[in-house]
C-alpha positions as CSV (number, residue, x, y, z in Angstrom):
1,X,120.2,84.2,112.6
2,X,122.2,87.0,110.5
3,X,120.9,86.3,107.4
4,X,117.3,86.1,108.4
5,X,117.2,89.1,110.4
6,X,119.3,91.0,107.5
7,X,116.7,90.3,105.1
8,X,113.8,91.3,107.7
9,X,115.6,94.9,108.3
10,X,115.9,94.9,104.4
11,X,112.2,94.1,103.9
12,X,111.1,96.9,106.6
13,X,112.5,99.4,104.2
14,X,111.3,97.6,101.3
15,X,114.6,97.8,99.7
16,X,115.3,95.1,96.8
17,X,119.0,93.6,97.2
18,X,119.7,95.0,94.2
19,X,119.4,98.5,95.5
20,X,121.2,98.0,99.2
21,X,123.9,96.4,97.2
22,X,124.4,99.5,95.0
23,X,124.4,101.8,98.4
24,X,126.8,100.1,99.8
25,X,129.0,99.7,96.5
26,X,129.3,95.8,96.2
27,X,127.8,93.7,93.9
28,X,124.2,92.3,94.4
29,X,125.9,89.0,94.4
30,X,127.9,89.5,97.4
31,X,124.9,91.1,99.0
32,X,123.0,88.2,97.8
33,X,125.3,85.9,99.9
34,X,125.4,88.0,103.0
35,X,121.0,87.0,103.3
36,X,121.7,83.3,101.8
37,X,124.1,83.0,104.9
38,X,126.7,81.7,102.6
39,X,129.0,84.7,103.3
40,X,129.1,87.1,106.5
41,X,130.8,90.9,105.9
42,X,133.7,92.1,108.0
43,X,132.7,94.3,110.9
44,X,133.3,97.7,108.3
45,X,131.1,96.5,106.2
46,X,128.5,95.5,108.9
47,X,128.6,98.7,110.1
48,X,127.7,100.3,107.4
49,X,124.7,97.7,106.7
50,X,123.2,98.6,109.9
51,X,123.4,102.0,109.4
52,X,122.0,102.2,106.2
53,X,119.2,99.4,107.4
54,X,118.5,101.5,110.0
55,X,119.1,99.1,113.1
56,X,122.2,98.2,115.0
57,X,124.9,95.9,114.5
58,X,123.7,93.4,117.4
59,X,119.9,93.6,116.4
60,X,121.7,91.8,112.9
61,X,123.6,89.4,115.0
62,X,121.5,88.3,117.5
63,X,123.4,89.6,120.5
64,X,122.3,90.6,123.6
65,X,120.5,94.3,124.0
66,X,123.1,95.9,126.7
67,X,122.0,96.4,129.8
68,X,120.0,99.7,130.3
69,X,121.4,102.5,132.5
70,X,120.2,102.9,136.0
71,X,117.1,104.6,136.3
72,X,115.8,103.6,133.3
73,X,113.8,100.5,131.6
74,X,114.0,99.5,127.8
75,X,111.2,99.9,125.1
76,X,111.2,98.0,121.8
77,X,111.9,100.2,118.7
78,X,108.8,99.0,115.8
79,X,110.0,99.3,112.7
80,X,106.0,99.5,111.5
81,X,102.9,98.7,113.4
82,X,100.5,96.3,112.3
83,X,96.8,94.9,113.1
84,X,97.3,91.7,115.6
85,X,100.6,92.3,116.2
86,X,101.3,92.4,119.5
87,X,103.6,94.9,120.4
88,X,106.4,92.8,121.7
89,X,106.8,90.6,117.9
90,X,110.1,90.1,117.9
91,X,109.8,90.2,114.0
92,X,109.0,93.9,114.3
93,X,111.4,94.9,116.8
94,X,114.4,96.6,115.1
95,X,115.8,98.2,118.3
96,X,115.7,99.4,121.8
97,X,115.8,102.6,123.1
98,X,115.4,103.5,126.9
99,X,113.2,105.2,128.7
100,X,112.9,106.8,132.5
101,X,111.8,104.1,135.3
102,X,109.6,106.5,136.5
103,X,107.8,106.9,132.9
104,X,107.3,103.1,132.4
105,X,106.0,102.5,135.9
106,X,103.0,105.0,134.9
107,X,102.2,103.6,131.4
108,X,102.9,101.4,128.6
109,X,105.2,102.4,126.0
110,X,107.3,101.4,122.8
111,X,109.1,103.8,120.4
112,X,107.9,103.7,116.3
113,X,111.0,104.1,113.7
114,X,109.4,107.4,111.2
115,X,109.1,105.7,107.5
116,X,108.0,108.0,104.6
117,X,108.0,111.9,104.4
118,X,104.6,112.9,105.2
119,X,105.3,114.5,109.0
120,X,108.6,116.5,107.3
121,X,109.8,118.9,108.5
122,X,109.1,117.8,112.1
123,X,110.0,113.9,111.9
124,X,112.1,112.5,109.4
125,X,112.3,109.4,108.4
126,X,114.8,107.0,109.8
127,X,113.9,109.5,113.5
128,X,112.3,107.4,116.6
129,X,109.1,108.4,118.7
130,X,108.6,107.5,121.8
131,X,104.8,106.3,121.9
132,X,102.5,106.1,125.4
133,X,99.9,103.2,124.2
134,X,96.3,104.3,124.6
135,X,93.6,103.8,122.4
136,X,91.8,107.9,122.4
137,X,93.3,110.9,121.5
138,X,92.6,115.0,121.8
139,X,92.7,117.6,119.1
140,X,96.4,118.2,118.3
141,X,97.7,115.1,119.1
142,X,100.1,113.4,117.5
143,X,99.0,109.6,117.1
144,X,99.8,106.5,115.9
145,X,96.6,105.2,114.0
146,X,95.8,102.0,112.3
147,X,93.1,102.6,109.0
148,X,91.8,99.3,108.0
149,X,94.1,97.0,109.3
150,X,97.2,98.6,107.2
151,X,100.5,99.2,108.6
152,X,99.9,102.5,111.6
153,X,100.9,105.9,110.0
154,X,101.6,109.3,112.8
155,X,99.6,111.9,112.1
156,X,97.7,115.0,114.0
157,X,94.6,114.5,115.0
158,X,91.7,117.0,114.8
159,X,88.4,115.5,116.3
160,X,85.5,116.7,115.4
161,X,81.5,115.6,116.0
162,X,81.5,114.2,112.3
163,X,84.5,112.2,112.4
164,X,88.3,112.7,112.8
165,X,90.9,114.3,110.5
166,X,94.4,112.4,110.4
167,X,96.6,115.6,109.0
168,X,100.4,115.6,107.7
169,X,102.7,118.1,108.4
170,X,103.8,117.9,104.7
171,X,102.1,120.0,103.0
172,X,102.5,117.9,99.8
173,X,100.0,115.9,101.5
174,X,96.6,116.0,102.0
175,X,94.8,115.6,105.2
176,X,92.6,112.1,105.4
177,X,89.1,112.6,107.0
178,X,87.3,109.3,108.2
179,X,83.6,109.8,109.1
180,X,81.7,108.1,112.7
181,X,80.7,105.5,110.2
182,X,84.2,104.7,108.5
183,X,85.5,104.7,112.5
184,X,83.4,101.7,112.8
185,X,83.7,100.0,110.0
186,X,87.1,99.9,108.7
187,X,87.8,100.7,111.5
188,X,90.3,103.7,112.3
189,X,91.9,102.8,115.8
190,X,94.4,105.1,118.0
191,X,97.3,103.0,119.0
192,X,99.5,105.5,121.0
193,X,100.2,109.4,121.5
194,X,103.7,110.0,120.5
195,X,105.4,111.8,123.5
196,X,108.7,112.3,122.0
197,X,111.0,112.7,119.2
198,X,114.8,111.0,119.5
199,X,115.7,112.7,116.2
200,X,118.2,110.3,114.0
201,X,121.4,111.9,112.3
């Protein structure tokens, strides 16, 4: 229902109420009713929930995805990634974006909503990847990787006999480097090589 899928999108972002409310210039109590389900907002007002929530107004009611064009197929947008999660949970799935027949009859895919600022300037936050599911990844790839069961972060990859280097384009950041050993036991896992960028405005 509204109210149960408003408060998912909310909690993706790990917004409090108190803070949405003040983006959107109401009161937390009337934002408060909007996730109790003891109030619903005009469509204005929806609008501009989705928008800031990052999803779209009929992810937040429930409707129907509309049909994809011809030719193509629809993947599940993730707002994160977790460990034993399949990727079809519809409590991850904050959107759809499509994708060309001929692409998804070669591999799987889904598309990963960008969170944080470590890949600036390249990916944003709030921008969509398309991501091809496999579990390995060469030198200069981007991937999706999963460290010790945590919510998946993208980075590039650098392998190297010792280990492999997750590394941010934000240079605020600093590269993460996981020995054979850490592999193993924590363990590091490649989800997915991102193929493409639907940049968000």
């Amino acid at each position: 229902m509204f109210s149960d899928r408003l408060r998912a999108a909310r909690g993706q972002l790990g917004y409090s109420q108190r803070a949405v409310a003040e983006k959107l210039s109401i009161s937390q109590q009337a934002y408060a009713r909007y996730e109790a389900g003891t109030s619903s907002p005009n469509p204005e007002m929806l609008g501009r929930i989705a928008h800031l929530l990052g999803v779209s107004a009929d992810f937040l009611l429930g409707r129907p995805m509309a049909s994809p064009s011809k030719g193509a197929v629809q993947i599940p947008v993730l707002g994160r990634v977790v460990a034993g999660i399949p990727m079809e949970a519809i409590e991850t799935v904050i959107d759809y974006e499509e994708i060309p027949e001929k692409m998804a009859a070669a591999h799987q895919y889904f598309a990963l909503k960008i969170t944080g600022d470590s890949m600036e300037p390249k990916f944003s936050a709030g921008d969509v990847v398309i991501v091809r599911q496999q579990d390995t990844a060469q030198t200069g790839d981007i991937a999706i990787v999963l460290v010790n069961g945590d919510d998946a972060t993208i980075k590039r990859v650098k392998l190297s006999p010792e280990g492999i280097m997750l590394i941010p384009t934000n240079a605020a950041y600093e590269p993460m480097f996981y020995t054979n050993a850490q592999i193993e036991s924590l363990p590091v896992r490649i989800l997915g090589k991102v193929v493409e960028l639907r940049a968000k405005f």
